[in-house]
C-alpha positions in Angstrom: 14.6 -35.9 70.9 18.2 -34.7 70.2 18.9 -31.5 71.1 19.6 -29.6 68.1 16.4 -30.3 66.8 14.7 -29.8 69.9 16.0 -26.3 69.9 15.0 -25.2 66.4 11.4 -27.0 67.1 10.8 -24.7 69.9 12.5 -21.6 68.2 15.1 -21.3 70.7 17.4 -21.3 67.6 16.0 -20.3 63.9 17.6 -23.2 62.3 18.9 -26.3 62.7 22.2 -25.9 61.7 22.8 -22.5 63.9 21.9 -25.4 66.4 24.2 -27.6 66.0 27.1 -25.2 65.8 26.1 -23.6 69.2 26.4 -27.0 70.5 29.2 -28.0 68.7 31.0 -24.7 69.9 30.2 -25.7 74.1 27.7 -22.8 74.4 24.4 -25.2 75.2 24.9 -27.0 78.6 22.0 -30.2 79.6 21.9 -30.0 83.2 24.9 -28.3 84.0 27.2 -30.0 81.5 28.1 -29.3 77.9 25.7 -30.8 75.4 26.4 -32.0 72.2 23.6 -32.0 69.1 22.9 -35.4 69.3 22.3 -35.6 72.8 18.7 -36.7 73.8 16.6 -34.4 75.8 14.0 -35.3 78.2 11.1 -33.9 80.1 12.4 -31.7 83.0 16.1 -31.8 81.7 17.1 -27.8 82.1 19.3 -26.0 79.5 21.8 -23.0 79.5 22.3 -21.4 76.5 24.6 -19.1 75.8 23.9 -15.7 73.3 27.0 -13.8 73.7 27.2 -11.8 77.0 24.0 -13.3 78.3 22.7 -17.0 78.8 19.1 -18.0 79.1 18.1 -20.9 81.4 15.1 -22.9 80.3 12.9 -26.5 81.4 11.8 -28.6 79.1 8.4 -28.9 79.3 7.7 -31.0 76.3 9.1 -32.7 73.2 7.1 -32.5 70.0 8.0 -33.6 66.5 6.6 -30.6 65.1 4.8 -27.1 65.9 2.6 -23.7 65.0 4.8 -20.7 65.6 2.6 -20.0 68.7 2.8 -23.4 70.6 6.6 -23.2 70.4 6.6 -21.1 73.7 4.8 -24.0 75.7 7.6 -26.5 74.7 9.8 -24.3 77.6 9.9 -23.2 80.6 12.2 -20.0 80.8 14.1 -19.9 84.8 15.5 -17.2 86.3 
């Protein structure tokens, strides 16, 4: 699944667009390097994202086409 969508599936980020200008702008990193919105995710791959002063580390725990609202959360792992 690429990565943009992948983020506004699991409600990381509201919409797909915000998406793919966070990872346009460098501030989404795939296992320690920079992703870009087409990238394709896979189970267990870890991301860094970046919301101004803080960033939030997650796992992927699974990649679904579509979700409720409340499944989103089980789509991510969120790391310390």
């Amino acid at each position: 699944m690429r990565l943009d969508k992948y983020l506004k599936v699991s409600r990381l980020i509201k919409r797909r667009t915000v998406a793919k200008e966070v990872s346009d702008q460098g501030k989404v990193l795939i296992n320690g390097k920079v992703g870009k919105p087409s990238d394709q995710l896979k189970i267990g791959d870890i991301l860094e994202l970046v919301y101004g002063p803080q960033t939030v580390k997650v796992k992927v725990l699974s990649l679904k086409e579509t979700v409720k609202k409340e499944e989103a959360k089980w789509m991510y792992e969120i790391l310390d």
